[in-house]
C-alpha positions in Angstrom: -3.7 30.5 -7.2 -1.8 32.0 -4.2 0.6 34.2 -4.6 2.1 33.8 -1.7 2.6 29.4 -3.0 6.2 28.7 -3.2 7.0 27.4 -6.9 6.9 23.9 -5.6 3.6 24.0 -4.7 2.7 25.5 -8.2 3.9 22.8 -10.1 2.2 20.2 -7.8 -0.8 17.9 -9.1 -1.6 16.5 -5.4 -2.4 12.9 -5.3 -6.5 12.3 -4.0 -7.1 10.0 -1.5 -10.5 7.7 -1.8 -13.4 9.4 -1.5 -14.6 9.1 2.8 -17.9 9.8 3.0 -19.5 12.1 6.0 -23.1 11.3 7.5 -23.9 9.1 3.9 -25.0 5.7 4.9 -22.8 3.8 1.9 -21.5 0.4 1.0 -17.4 1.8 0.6 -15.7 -0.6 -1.0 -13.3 2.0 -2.8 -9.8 2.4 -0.1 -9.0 -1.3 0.2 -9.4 -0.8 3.9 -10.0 -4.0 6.4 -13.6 -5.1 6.3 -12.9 -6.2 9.9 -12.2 -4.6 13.3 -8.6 -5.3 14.6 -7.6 -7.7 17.1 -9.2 -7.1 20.7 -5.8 -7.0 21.7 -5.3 -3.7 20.2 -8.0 -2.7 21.5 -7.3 -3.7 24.9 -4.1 -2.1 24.6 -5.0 1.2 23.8 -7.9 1.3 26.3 -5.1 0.6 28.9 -3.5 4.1 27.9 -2.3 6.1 30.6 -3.1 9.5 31.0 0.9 9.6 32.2 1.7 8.5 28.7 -0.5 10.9 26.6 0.9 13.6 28.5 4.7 13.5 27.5 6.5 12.6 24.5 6.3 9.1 22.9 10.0 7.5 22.5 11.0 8.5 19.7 12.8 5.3 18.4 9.9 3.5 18.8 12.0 0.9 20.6 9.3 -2.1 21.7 7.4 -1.6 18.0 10.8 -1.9 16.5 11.3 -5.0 18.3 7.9 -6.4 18.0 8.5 -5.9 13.9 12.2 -7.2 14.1 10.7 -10.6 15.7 7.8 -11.0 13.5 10.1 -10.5 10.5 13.4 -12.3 11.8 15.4 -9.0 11.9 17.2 -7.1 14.2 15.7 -4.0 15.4 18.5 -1.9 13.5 17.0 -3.1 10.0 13.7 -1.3 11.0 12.6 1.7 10.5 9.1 3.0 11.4 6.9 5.7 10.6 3.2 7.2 10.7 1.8 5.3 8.0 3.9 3.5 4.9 3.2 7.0 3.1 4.9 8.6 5.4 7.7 5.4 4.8 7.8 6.0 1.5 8.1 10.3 1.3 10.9 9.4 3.1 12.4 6.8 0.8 11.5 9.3 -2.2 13.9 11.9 -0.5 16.6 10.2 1.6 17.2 7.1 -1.3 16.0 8.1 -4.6 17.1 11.6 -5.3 19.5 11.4 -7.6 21.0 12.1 -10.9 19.4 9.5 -12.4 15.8 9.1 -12.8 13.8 6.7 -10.7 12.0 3.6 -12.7 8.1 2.5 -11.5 5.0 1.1 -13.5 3.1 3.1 -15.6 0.6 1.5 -14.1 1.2 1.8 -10.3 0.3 3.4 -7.0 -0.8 7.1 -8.1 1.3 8.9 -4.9 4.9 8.0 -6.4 5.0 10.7 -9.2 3.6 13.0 -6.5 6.5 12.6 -4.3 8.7 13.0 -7.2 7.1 16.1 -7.9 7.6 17.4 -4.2 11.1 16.4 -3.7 12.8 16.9 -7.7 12.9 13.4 -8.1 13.2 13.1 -12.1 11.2 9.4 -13.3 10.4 7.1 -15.9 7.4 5.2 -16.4 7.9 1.5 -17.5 4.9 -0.2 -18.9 3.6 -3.1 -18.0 3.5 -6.6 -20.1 0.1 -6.6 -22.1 -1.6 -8.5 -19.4 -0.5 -6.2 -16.5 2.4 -8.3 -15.2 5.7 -6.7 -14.0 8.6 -7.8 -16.5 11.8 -7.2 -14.4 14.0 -7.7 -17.7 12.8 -3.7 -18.9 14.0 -2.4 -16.0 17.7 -1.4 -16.9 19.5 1.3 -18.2 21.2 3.9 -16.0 18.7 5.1 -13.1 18.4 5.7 -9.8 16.6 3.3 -8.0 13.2 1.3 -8.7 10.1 1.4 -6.8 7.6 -1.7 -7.2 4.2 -2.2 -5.3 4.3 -6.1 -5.1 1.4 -6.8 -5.3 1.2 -4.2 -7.9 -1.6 -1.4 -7.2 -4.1 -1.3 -8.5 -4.0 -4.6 -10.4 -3.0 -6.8 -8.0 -1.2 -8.8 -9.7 2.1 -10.2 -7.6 6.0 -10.8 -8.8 7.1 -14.2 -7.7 10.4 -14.2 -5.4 12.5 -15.5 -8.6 11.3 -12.3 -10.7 12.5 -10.4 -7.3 15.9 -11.9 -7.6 16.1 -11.2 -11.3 15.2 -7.4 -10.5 18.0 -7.5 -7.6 20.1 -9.0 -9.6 20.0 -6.8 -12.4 20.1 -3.8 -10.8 23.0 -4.3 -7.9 24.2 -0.5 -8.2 20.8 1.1 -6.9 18.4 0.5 -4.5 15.4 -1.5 -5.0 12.2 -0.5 -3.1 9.1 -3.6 -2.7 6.2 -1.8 -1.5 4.2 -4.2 0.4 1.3 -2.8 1.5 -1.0 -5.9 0.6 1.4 -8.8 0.8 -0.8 -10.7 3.5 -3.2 -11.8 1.0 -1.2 -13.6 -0.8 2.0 -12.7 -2.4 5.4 -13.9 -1.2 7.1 -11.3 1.1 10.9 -10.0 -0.4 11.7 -9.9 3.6 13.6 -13.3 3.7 15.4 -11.5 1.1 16.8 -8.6 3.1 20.4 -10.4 3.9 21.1 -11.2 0.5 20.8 -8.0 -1.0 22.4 -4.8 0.5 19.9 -2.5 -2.0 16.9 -4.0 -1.2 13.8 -1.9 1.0 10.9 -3.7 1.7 8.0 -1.5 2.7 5.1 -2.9 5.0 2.0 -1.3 6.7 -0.7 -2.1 9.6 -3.2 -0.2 7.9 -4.5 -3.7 6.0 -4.0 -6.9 6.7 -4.4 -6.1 10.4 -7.2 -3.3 10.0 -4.9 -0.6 11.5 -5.6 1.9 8.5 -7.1 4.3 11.3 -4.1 4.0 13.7 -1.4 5.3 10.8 1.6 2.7 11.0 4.3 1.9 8.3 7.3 0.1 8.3 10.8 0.1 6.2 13.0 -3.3 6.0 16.5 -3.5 5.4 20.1 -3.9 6.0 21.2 -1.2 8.5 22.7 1.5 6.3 19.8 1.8 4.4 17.9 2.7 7.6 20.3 4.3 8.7 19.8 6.8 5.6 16.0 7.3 6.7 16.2 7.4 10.1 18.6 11.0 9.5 15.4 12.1 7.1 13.2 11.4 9.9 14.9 13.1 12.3 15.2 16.2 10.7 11.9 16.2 10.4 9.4 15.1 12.4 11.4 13.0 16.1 8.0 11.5 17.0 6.3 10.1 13.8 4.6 7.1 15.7 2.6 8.3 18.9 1.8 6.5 22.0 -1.3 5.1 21.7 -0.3 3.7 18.0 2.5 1.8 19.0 0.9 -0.2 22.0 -1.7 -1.0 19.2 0.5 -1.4 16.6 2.7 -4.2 18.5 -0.4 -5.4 20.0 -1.3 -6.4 16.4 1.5 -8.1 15.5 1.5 -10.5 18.7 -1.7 -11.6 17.6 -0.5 -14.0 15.2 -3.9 -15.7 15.0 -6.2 -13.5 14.2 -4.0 -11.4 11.7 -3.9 -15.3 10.0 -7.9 -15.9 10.5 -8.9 -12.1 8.8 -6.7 -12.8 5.9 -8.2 -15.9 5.0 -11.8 -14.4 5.6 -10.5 -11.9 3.2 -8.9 -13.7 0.6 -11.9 -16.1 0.9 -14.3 -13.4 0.0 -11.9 -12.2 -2.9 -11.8 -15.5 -4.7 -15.7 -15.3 -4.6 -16.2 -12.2 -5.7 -13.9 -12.6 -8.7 -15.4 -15.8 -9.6 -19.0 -13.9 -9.2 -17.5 -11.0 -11.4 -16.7 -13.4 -13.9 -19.8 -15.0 -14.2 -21.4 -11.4 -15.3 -19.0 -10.9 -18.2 -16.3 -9.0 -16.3 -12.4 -9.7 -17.3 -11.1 -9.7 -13.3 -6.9 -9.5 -13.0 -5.6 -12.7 -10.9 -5.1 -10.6 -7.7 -2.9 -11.4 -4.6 -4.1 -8.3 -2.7 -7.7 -7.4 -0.9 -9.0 -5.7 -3.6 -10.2 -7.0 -7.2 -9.5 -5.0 -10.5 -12.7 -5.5 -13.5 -13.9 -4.5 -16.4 -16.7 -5.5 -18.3 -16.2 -5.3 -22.2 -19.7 -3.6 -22.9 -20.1 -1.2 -20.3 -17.4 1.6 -19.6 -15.8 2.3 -16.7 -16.8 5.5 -15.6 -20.7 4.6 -16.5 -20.4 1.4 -14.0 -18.8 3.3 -11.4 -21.6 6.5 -11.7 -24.2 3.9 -11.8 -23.1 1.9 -8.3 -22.4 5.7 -6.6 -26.2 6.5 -7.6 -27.1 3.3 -5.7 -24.9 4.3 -2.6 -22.0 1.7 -3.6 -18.6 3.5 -4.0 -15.8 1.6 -6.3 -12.4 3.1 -7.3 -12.5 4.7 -10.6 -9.2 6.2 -12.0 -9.1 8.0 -15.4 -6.1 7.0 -16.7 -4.5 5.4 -19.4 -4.6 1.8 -20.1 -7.1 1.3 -16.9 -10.1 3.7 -17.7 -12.0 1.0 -18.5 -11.7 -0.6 -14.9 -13.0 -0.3 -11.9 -11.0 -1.3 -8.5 -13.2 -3.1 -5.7 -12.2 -3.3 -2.2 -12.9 -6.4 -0.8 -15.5 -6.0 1.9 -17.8 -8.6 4.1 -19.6 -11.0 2.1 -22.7 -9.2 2.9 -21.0 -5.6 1.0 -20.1 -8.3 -1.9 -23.4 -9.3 -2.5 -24.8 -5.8 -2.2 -22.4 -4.9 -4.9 -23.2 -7.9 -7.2 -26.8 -7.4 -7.2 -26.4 -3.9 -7.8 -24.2 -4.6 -10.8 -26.9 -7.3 -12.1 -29.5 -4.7 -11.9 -27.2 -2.2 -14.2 -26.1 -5.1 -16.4 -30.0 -5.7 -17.2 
């Protein structure tokens, strides 16, 4: 350990990223990226790049990606905020509407970054657990705290809170803010957006990197009534002016114009899930009813960490995470049907 490591540091566990494989030819289906290339739109509009644009500063408001998201959504531009990648969205979130006196609530089965920013930024937490069968219960989150942050739907399960069980968590909690991360909402799940002008505490958190197979182009999104962005934009610009480069927002709004083929990839995709889980089944796995592009299994006979060694030895990488209440599972990206059925008959072979 450093000795030159400010005490932060120290004390932080860092969150780990999916594992990205260099010069291994490997079926990936562990970092629920897109399966498919984005629209030829985007790439269209990043070939056109000119060399006049690289060379100075991108605008810093982002003004025609603001605009593109304020359409698509039915906002105004004010009630957007946008930064380089939803991670980046959400370290903001962590430090410029969460740090309080009171902890923050979030599942304690939920996306592994948030007690890392807590960590990083002194954000004291509590973990609430999920109902037996994985589901959020909005009723146990109460108590004095100082804010909530929900993936919806959840990661990794999956599993999606109707807009009612949205309300009821809005409703119950009027004095703090309430954060929706949305990251896989496409495939599925009912967007908290249309619920933006209702409630004056409610963030809803989007990204490209998904649904419209932008995970290499790093754009993330915030959604609310102005005086929450207002609160992130002033943590933005004390740190970083130009978040979102050049070439990412002429691909970024590039992606959102083509309406079509964001709509055609997600149904490939959500197609393929529905398969794959209905294939899982049929080999004895339990699968969680997911709304996102990825599948959470377990089979009741074979441990977790066994499965997922035994697809890595056959050049198949899974999500494995060795934690409490999901060691048992494994989390599968959804990938082309081709991937799918290279994964199935490697798990028949390990089954047998």
């Amino acid at each position: 350990m450093s000795r030159f490591w400010s005490d932060v540091v120290r004390r932080l566990t860092p969150y780990v990223p999916g594992e990205q494989p260099r010069g291994e030819q490997l079926t990936k289906l562990n970092t629920n990226e897109s399966p498919y290339e984005p629209s030829p739109r985007v790439l269209a509009a990043i070939a056109a790049t000119r060399g006049e644009e690289l060379r100075l500063y991108p605008d810093p408001d982002s003004a025609g990606l603001k605009a593109a998201f304020a359409a698509h959504c039915g906002l105004r531009p004010e009630q957007v905020f946008l930064g380089n990648g939803s991670d980046e969205v959400l370290a903001h979130t962590f430090l410029g509407l969460l740090r309080h006196e009171a902890p923050i609530q979030f599942p304690d089965v939920t996306y592994s970054f948030y007690p890392v920013w807590c960590d990083l930024y002194g954000v004291e937490y509590r973990r609430v657990p999920l109902a037996d069968d994985f589901s959020v219960d909005p009723g146990a989150y109460h108590d004095e705290h100082g804010g909530i942050i929900i993936p919806n739907p959840n990661a990794p399960t999956g599993m999606a809170m109707s807009l009612d069980d949205i309300r009821a968590l809005l409703g119950k909690n009027p004095d703090a803010v309430v954060v929706v991360d949305e990251a896989y909402i496409d495939f599925g799940g009912s967007s908290a957006v249309p619920l933006i002008a209702e409630y004056e505490n409610l963030l809803v958190i989007q990204t490209l990197s998904k649904s419209r197979a932008l995970a290499g182009l790093r754009v993330g999104a915030a959604l609310g009534q102005a005086h929450l962005i207002e609160g992130l934009e002033r943590v933005k610009n004390s740190f970083n002016s130009y978040p979102v480069d050049c070439v990412a927002q002429r691909g970024a709004v590039a992606a959102l114009e083509d309406v079509a083929y964001f709509r055609a990839i997600c149904a490939r995709v959500v197609a393929s899930r529905e398969r794959l889980a209905r294939e899982l089944a049929g080999l004895g796995f339990e699968v969680l009813p997911s709304k996102a592009n990825f599948v959470l299994a377990r089979h009741p006979d074979r441990a977790g960490r066994v499965l997922f060694s035994a697809l890595r030895e056959r050049g198949i990488i899974v999500r494995y995470f060795n934690q409490p209440r999901i060691d048992d599972y494994l989390r599968i990206s959804v990938g082309t049907d081709k991937q799918c059925d290279t994964l199935l008959d490697a798990l028949r072979e390990i089954l047998a």
